[in-house]
C-alpha positions, 0 to 999 in steps of 0.5 A, spaced: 857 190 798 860 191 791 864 184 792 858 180 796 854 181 789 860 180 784 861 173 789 854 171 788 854 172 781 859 168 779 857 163 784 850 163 781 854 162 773 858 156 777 852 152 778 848 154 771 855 151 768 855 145 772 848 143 771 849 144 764 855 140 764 851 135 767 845 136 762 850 134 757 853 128 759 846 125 761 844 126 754 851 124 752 850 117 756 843 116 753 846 116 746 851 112 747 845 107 750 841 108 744 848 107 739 848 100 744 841 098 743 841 100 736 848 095 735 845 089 739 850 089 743 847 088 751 842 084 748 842 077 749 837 074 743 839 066 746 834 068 751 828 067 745 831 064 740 826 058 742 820 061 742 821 065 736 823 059 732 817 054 735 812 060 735 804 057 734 802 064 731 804 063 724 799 061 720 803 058 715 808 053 715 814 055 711 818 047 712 824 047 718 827 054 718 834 056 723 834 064 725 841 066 724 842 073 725 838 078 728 837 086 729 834 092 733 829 096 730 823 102 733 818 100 729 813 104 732 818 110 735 816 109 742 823 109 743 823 102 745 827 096 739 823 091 737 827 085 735 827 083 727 830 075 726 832 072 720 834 065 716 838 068 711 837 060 707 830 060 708 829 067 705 824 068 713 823 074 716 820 075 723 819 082 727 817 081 734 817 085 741 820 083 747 816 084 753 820 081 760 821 073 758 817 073 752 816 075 746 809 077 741 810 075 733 808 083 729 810 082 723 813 074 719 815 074 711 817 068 707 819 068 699 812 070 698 811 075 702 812 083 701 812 088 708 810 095 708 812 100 714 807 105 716 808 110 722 806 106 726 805 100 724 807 094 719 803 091 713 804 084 709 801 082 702 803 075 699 802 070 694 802 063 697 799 059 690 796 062 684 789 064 686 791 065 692 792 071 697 793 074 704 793 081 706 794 084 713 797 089 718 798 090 725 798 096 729 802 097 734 802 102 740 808 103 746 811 096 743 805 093 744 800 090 738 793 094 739 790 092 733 789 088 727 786 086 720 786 081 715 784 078 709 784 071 704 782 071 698 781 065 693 779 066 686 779 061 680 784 063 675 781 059 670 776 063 669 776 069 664 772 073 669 778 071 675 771 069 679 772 069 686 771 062 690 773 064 697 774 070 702 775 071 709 776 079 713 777 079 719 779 085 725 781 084 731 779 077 731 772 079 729 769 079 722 769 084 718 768 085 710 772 088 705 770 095 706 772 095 713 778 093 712 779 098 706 778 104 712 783 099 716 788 101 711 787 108 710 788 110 717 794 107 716 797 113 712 802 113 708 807 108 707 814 110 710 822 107 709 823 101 711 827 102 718 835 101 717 838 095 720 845 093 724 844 085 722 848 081 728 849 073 727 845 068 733 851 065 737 850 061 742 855 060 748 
């Protein structure tokens, strides 16, 4: 009976040890998926290029741009990369995130532009012409974006008083006002660093 027990004991250590080693394992091959991820090496960028090249959601023309490189970046800690792109000659930047076959534009910068990360969302400001400034943020949820604001402003830099002539707010594609855009920000929270990125070059075949 003493050796039926003894028997039964070591089958039952054999089997946690087994399991954990196989524990262990898992968690090692999805790590080594996310080193992938986070490299962009089974990530096949040609797929959207085109779309995110010729993407009717910029609001401003920056003049003729090519995306060079590319990289993988969690935006909103989801687990889930979103795609950063750039034309290095153009000084243009773009955040989208991928869902199937498409692609959704979060976030796009030029020379005039400055991005701020929040936790779980991104926000711009820019100067696009004396007397002349854009602000905005998106916030994104399941890598998915849920809500937006955004604001122009126009003012006369002649005047002593820098009077403004024109403004517009806007939150969730409806009017808003400054204030309701003030609240917007500040359930941001506070800003966090701007995520580490592996570039890649856009190459094609």
């Amino acid at each position: 009976m003493k050796n039926l027990i003894n028997s039964n004991i070591i089958i039952v250590l054999a089997m946690a040890f087994m399991a954990t080693s196989c524990g262990q394992k898992k968690e090692q091959s999805t790590n080594q998926v996310d080193s992938l991820m986070s490299a962009g090496e089974d990530f096949d960028i040609g797929k959207y290029v085109e779309q995110m090249e010729d993407n009717p959601e910029l609001r401003y023309g920056i003049g003729e741009y090519q995306l060079k490189e590319y990289a993988l970046a969690d935006i909103d800690g989801d687990n889930k990369n979103e795609v950063w792109v750039r034309d290095t000659t153009m000084n243009y930047e773009a955040i989208y995130a991928v869902e199937g076959d498409s692609v959704q534009l979060i976030a796009y910068a030029d020379g005039a532009t400055e991005l701020t990360f929040y936790k779980n969302a991104v926000a711009y400001n820019a100067y696009y012409s004396p007397g002349r400034s854009c602000q905005g943020a998106q916030m994104l949820k399941d890598s998915k974006l849920t809500e937006y604001y955004f604001s122009e402003v126009h003012w006369n830099i002649f005047s002593e008083e820098q009077e403004v002539t024109d403004e517009m707010y806007d939150i969730n594609g409806k009017s808003a006002t400054s204030e309701e855009c003030e609240k917007f920000v500040e359930k941001l929270g506070e800003p966090v660093e701007e995520p580490e990125l592996k570039w890649q070059p856009i190459t094609f075949g």
